[in-house]
C-alpha positions as CSV (number, residue, x, y, z in Angstrom):
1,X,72.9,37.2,-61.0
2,X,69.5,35.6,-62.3
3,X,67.9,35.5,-59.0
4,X,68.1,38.9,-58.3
5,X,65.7,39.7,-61.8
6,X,63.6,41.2,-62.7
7,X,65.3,43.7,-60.1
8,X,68.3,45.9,-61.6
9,X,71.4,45.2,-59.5
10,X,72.8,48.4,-57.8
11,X,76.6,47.2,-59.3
12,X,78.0,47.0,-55.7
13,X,79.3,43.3,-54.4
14,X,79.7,43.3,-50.1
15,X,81.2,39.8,-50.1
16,X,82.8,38.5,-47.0
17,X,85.1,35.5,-46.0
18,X,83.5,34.1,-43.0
19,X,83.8,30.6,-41.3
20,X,81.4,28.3,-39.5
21,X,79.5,30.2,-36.8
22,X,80.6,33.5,-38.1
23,X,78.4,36.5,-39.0
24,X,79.2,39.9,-40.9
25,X,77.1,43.6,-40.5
26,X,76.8,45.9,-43.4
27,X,74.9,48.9,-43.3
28,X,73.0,49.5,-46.9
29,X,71.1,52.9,-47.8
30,X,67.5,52.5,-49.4
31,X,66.0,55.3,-51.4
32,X,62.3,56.3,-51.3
33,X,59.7,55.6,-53.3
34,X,61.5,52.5,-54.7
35,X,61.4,48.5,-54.5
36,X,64.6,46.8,-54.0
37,X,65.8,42.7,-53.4
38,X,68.1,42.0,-50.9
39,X,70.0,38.5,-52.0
40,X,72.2,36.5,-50.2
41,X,74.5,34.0,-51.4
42,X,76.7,31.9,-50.2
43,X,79.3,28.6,-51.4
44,X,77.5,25.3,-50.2
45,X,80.2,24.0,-47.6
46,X,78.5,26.7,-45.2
47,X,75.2,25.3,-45.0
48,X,72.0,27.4,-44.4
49,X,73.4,31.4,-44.1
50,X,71.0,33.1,-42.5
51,X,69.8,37.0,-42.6
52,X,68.5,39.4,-40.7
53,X,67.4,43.0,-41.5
54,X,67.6,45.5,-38.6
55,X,66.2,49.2,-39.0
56,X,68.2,51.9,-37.1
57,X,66.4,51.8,-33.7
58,X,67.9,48.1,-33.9
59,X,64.4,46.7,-34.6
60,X,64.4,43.3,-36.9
61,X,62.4,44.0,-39.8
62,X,63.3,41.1,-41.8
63,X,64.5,37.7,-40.4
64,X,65.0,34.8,-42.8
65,X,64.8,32.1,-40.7
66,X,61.1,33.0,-39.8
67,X,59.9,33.0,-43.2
68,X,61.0,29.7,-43.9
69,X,64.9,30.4,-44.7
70,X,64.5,32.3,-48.4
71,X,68.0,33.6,-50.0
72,X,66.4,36.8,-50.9
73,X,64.1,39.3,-49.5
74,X,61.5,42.1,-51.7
75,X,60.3,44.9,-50.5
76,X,59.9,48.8,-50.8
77,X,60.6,52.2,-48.4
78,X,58.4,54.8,-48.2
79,X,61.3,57.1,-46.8
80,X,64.9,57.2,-47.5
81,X,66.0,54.6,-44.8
82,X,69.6,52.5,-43.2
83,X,69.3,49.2,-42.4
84,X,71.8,46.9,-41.3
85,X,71.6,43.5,-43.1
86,X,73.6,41.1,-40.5
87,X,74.3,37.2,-42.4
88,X,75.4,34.6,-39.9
89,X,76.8,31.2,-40.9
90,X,75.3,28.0,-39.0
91,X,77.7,26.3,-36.2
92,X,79.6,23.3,-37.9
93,X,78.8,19.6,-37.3
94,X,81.8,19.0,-38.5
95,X,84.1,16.4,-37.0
96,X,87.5,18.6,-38.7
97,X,89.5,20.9,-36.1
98,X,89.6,23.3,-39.1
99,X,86.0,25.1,-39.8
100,X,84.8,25.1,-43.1
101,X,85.0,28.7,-44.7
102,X,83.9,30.2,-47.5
103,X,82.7,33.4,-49.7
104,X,79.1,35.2,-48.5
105,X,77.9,37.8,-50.9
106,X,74.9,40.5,-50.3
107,X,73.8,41.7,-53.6
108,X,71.1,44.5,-53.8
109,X,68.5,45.0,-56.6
110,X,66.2,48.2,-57.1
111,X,63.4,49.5,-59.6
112,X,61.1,52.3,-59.6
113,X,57.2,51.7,-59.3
């Protein structure tokens, strides 16, 4: 919960269960005229989760791995807006038949200008 400061979390957890090379969608609402944190979090065995934000035409908007793999993102929306925030777990270099799984969490954080 400190890294999403000095944003106000929204008091919703989307947590998901995913395994090596998985990923998970959630679609999030973003009010206007307001500046929000996406933060992604994830247990260790998994590696580097990745995320990508996708506006509703589809369009990236955010991608972590091209801004040197952060675990949250800032910004603000002019407009009332859906995105899709999309988290994919890296492919295991695992020797083990069994993938390593474990808890992803997408917490969001808002304050008003």
């Amino acid at each position: 919960m400190p890294k999403i400061l000095p944003f106000t979390h929204n008091g919703q957890m989307n947590s998901s269960t995913l395994m090596a090379g998985q990923s998970s969608e959630m679609n999030l609402t973003f009010y206007a005229g307001q500046a929000y944190r996406i933060l992604v979090c994830s247990e260790p065995i998994l590696g580097e989760v990745s995320f990508k934000v996708y506006d509703k035409a589809k369009k990236v908007v955010f991608d972590s791995k091209q801004n040197n793999d952060p675990d949250f993102w800032d910004f603000k929306v002019k407009n009332t807006e859906q995105f899709v925030v999309q988290v994919e777990v890296p492919k295991s270099n695992s020797a083990s038949t069994v993938p390593p799984s474990g808890c992803v969490s997408v917490m969001v954080g808002f304050k008003k200008d």
